[in-house]
C-alpha positions as CSV (number, residue, x, y, z in Angstrom):
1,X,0.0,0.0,0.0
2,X,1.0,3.2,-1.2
3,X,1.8,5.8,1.8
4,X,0.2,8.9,0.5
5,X,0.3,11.5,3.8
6,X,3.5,12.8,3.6
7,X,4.5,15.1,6.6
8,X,5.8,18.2,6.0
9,X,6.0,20.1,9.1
10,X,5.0,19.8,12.7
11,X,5.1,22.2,15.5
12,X,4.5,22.0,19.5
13,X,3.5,25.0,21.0
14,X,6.4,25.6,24.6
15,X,4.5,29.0,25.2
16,X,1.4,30.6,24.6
17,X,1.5,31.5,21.4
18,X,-0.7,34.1,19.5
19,X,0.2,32.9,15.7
20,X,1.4,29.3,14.0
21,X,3.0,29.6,10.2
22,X,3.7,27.0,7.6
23,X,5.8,29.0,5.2
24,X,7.7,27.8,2.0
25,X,5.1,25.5,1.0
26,X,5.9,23.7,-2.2
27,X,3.9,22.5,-5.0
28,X,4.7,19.0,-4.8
29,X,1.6,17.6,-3.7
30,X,-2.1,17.4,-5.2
31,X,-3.7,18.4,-1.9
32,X,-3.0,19.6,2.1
33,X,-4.4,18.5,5.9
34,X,-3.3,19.9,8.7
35,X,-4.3,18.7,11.8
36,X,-4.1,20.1,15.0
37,X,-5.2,19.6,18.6
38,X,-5.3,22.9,20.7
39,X,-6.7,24.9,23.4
40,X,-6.5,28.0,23.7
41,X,-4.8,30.7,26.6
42,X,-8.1,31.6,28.1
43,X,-11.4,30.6,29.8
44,X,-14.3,32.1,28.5
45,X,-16.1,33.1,24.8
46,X,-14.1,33.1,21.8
47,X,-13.5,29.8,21.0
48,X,-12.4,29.4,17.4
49,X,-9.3,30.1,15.6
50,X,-9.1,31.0,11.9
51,X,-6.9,30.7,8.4
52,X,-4.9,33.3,6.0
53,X,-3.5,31.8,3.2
54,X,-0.4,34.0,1.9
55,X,-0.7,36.6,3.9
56,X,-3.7,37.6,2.8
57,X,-5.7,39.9,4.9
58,X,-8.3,41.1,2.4
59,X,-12.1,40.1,2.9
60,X,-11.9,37.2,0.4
61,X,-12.7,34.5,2.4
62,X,-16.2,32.6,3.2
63,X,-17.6,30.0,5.3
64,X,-20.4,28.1,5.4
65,X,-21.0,26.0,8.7
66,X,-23.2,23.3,10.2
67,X,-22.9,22.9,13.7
68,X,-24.7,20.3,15.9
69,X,-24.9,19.1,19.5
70,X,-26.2,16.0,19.4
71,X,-30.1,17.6,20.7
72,X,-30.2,20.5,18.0
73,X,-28.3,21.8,14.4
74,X,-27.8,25.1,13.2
75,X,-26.1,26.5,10.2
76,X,-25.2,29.7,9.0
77,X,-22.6,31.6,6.6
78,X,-20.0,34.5,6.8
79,X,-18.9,36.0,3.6
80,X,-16.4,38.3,3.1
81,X,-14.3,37.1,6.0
82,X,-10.7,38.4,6.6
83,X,-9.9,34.9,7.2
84,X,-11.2,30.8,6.9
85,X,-12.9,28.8,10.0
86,X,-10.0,26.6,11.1
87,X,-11.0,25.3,14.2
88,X,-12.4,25.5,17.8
89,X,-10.3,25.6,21.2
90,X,-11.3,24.6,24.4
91,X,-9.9,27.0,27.0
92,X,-7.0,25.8,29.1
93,X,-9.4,26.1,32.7
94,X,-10.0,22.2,30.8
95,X,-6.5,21.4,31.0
96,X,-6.6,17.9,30.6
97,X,-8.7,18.5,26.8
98,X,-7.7,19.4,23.4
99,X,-9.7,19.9,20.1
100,X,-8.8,17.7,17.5
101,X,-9.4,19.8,14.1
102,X,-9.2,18.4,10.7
103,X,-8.5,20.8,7.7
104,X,-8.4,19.6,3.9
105,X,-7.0,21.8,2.0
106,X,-7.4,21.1,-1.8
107,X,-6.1,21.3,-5.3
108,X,-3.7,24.7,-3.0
109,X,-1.1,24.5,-6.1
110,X,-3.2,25.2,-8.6
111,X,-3.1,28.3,-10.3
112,X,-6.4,29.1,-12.2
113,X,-9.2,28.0,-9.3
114,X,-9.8,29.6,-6.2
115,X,-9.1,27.3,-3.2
116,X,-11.8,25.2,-0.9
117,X,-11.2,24.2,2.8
118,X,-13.6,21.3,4.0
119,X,-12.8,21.3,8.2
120,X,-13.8,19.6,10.6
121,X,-13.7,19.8,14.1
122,X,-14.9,19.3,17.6
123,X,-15.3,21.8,20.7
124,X,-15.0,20.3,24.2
125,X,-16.0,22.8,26.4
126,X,-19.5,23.6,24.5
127,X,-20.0,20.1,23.3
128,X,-20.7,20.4,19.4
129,X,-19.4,19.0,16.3
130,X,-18.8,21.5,13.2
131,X,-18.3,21.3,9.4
132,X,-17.7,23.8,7.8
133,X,-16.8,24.6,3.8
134,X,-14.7,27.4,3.0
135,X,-13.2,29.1,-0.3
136,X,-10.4,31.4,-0.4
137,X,-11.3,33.7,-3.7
138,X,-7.5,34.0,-5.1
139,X,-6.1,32.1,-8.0
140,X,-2.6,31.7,-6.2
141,X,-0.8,28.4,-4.9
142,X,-1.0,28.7,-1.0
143,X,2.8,28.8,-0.2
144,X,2.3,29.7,3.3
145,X,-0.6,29.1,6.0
146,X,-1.1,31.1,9.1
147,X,-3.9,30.1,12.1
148,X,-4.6,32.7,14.5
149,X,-6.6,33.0,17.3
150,X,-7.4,36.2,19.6
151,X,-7.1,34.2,22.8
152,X,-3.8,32.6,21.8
153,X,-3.0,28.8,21.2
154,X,-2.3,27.3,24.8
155,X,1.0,25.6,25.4
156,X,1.1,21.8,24.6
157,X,-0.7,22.8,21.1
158,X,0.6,20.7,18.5
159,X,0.3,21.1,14.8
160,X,0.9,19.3,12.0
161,X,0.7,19.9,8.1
162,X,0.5,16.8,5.7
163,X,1.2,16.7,1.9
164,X,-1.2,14.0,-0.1
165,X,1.0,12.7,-2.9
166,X,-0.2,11.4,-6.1
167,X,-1.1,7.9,-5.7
């Protein structure tokens, strides 16, 4: 059997950290997941952290989530984000629990489509399940990937982005 994730980069937060990059990103690949398991510096609201591909703080990102709980479901959109849904994060008052988050990234070296996100992840603390579907409107291979999060990624955050080689 072919071995088709190919890891590329990993990174375990020592400190509270406010920002994670990949940078240098090459084309060699037909798609991207990173995974992650985080929680964030805080108790408290706030509980997501988000995507910029390239450096790209313009408003041309949009989401489109369904959330349930296991009792009720809810969906609803943003458009015209400054940046993708990339996950939820419990808050560190839960030390012993992490969100496991699930990001495929695909077709990111292509040059004449936008690029689509399909994530998937879990929050502890308010016990729901999300998926959410994003597009990032710009044409441009994704060379570098920054997740960011306004109450900081705990320590003990790990992080790690996959390749998916051609089988």
């Amino acid at each position: 059997m072919a071995i088709t994730y190919e890891p590329i980069a990993t990174t375990t937060l020592g400190t509270v950290t406010a920002t994670v990059t990949f940078g240098s990103i090459s084309g060699s690949y037909t798609d991207l997941v990173l995974i992650s398991s985080v929680q964030k510096n805080v108790s408290g609201s706030g509980t997501g952290f988000s995507m910029r591909f390239n450096g790209d703080s313009a408003t041309n990102y949009s989401n489109t989530f369904l959330e349930g709980s296991g009792s009720s479901a809810s969906s609803y959109r943003s458009s015209n984000s400054v940046g993708l849904q990339g996950g939820a994060l419990t808050s560190n008052a839960n030390s012993s629990q992490f969100d496991v988050n699930i990001n495929n990234i695909m077709n990111y070296a292509n040059s004449s489509t936008y690029k689509t996100v399909i994530s998937r992840f879990n929050d502890n603390e308010f016990s729901y399940v999300d998926a959410v579907v994003s597009l990032w409107r710009s044409t441009a291979a994704i060379t570098s990937i920054t997740l960011y999060s306004a109450n900081s990624f705990a320590a003990g955050s790990t992080f790690t982005l996959y390749g998916i080689a051609s089988a």
